[in-house]
N, C-alpha and C positions, 0 to 999 in steps of 0.2 A: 731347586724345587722345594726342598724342607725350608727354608728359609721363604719363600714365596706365602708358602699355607701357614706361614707361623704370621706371616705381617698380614693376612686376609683376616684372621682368627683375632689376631688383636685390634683390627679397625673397626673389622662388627663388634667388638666388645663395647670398644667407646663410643661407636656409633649411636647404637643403640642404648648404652647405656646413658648417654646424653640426653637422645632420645623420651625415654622413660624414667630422667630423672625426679621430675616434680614428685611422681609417684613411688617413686624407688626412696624418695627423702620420707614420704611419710610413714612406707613398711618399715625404714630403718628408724623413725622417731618412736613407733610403735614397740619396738624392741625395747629400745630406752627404757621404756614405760614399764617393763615386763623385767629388767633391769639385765638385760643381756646388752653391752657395748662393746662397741669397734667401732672401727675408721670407716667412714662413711665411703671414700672410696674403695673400699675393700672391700665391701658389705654390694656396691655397684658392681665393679667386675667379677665377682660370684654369682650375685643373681642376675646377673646379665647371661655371665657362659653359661648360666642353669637354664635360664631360659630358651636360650639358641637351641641346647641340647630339647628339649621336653615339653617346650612352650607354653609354659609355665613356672612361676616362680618357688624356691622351696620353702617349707612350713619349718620356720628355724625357728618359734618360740614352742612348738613342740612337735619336733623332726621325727617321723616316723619310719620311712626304707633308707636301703643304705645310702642314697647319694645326698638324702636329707641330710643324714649324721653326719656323712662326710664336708659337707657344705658344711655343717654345722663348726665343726672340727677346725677347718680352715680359718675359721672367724674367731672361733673362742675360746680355745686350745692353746694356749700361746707357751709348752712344754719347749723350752731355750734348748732341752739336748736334744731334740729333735735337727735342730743344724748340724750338731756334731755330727748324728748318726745318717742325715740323709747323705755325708760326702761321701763315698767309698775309700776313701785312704782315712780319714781320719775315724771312722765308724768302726775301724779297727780295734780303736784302740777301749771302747767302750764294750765290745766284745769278747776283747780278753780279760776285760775286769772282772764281766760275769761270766763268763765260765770258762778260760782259763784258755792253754794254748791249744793248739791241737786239732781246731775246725776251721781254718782261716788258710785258704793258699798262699806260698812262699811269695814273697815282694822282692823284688828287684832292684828297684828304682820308683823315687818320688820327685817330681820338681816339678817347676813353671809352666815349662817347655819339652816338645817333644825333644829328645836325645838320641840321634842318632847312631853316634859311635856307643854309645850305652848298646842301644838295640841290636847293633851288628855284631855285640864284643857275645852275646848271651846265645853259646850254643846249643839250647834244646828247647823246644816247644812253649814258648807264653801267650801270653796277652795282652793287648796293649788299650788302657782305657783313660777316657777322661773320669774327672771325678765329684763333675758338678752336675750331670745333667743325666738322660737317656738316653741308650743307643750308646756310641765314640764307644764300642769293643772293635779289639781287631785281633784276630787269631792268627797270630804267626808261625810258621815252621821255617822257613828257608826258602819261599816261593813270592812272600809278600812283594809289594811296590811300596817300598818308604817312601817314596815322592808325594802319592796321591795318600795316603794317611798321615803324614806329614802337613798336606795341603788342609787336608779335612779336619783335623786337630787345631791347628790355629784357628780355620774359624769357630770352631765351636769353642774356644776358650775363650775368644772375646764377650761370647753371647751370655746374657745372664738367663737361665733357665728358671721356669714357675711362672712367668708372668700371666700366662693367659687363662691359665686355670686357678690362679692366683693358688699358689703352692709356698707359700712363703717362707718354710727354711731355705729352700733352693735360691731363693733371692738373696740370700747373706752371703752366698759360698763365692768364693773365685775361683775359677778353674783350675785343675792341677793333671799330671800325666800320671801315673802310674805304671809300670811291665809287672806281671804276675804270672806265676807257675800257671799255666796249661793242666788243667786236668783234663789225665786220660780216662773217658768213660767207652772202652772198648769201641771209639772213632761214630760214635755215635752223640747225637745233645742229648744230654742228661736227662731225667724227669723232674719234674718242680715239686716239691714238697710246700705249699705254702700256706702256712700254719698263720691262720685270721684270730687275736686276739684280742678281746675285751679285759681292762683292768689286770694283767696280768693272768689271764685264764684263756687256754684255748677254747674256741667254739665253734669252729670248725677249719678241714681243711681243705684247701683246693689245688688237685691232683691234677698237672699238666702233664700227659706224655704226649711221643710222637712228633714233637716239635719237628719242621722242614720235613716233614714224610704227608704227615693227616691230622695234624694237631687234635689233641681233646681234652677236655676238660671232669672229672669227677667232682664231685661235692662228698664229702665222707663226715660223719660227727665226732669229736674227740674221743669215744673210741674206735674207730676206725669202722663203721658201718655205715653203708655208699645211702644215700640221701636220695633222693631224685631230685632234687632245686638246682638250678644250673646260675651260675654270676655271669658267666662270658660266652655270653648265646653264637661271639662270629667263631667259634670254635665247635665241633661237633662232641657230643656227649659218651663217657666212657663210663660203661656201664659195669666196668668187671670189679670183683675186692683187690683191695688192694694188697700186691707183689711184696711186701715185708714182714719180715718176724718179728713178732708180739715183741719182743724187748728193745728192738733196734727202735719199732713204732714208739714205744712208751720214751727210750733213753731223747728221740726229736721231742716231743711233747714238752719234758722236764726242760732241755734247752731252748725252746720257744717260750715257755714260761718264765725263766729267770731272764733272758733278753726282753719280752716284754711286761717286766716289772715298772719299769719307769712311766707304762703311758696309761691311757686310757685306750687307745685303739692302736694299733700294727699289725702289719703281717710280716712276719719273718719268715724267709724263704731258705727251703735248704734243698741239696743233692744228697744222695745218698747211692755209695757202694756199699758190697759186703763188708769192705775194711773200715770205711770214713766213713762220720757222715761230714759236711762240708756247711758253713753259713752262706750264702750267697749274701740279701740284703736287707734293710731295715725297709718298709715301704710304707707310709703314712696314708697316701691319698692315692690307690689304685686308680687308676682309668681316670684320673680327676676327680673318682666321684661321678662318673656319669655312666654309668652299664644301665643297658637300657634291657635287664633280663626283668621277664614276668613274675621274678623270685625277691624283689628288694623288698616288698615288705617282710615278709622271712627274714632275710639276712637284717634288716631294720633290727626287726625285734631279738636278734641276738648281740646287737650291739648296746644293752641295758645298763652303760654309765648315765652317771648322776649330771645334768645340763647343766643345773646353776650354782654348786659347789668353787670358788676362786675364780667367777668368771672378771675378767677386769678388761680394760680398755686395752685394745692391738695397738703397739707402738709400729711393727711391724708395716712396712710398703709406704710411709708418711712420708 
């Protein structure tokens, strides 16, 4: 069925973007002009899926809410650590250069291929993921079925992830397996810390609790007072301050900040206990780029990097 809606998703891309070429060649010759370039097919399956979503194309010679930037982003952003950081095994290793050891759960096992007798040998609680895409977690204790995550692994390691949203670090990546330490959060999902940064400076953050119970979402400003703007409207809205101590908040801040030194936009996502707090992941292009909340111009206009600073031609999906 995920595989059904992925090849639906890609046919109306090209469909229509076929469709709407003559005209999709001269908003991309207009760019030119304005001296923002890319790959013309790239430039087609963005504003093809932009338009699916919004029906409407986005204003990328001067992108104003956030799925504009983020569209934006996609095209002309071409930041090469970005691949390293979008794989989960190897984004590791880019996170303990900046801020050292200590926020990363224990690793297992890396390779090609699921491992079975790896999986069977490791007595206590992990998790078992792919490392190229979304979704492939599997939370083991001793009840799991290897067979059917086994089964479900392989195919998603053949798949190449990003296509349809044209996500293009994830097109470079080859699948890989990872097993990782289980954290215990009192048998409960975690809550999400997900610290939204511009140029290296937080600008806000968005507070997921409740996951598998009521999900919701909070908006809070980097000092930690709740907003009313909402990003992820299919979630219902959490109106409370938020649950941590001023230093625990401030010490996430400083680690959000030196992990996003390197980009112009990121959100790095964190868990937090009393003891730990934990990195979870690096995430370039939320939702694709397509939240369809009444809040994007807001969130737009806190995304204030500079557009035409090193913009050059996407080698990228050629």
């Amino acid at each position: 069925m995920r595989n059904m809606k992925e090849y639906i998703k890609v046919f109306a891309v090209y469909f229509f973007g076929v469709l709407f070429s003559p005209y999709l060649l001269l908003k991309w010759l207009r760019l030119r002009r304005e001296g923002l370039f890319c790959n013309f097919e790239n430039y087609m399956r963005v504003s093809t899926r932009y338009f699916l979503r919004f029906f409407r194309l986005p204003n990328l010679i001067k992108p104003l809410d956030y799925n504009e930037k983020i569209a934006w982003l996609k095209l002309f952003d071409n930041n090469t650590l970005k691949v390293q950081c979008c794989d989960k095994y190897d984004a590791r290793k880019y996170i303990v250069s900046k801020i050292g050891e200590g926020y990363l759960p224990k690793n297992y096992y890396v390779g090609a291929s699921f491992d079975r007798e790896m999986a069977k040998s490791i007595n206590v609680p992990f998790v078992i993921k792919t490392t190229h895409d979304q979704g492939g977690v599997y939370f083991c204790n001793g009840s799991e079925d290897f067979d059917a995550i086994e089964k479900d692994i392989k195919a998603r390691i053949k798949q190449r992830y990003g296509f349809v949203n044209y996500e293009w670090p994830y097109l470079q990546l080859d699948g890989k397996v990872i097993y990782e330490e289980h954290l215990n959060f009192g048998g409960k999902i975690p809550d999400d810390y997900k610290f939204h940064c511009v140029d290296g400076k937080v600008k806000w953050l968005q507070y997921i609790t409740d996951r598998g119970v009521d999900i919701k979402e909070g908006i809070y400003d980097r000092l930690g007072n709740k907003l009313r703007q909402r990003l992820d409207t299919d979630m219902k809205q959490f109106g409370e301050t938020l649950n941590i101590g001023s230093q625990k908040y401030q010490e996430m801040i400083l680690l959000a900040e030196k992990l996003a030194s390197e980009f112009k936009y990121v959100r790095v996502d964190m868990y937090c206990t009393d003891e730990r707090i934990n990195i979870g992941e690096l995430t370039f292009f939320p939702l694709g780029g397509l939240y369809k909340s009444l809040d994007v111009d807001y969130f737009g206009s806190l995304m204030n990097f500079d557009i035409y600073p090193d913009v050059k031609v996407s080698e990228y999906g050629r």
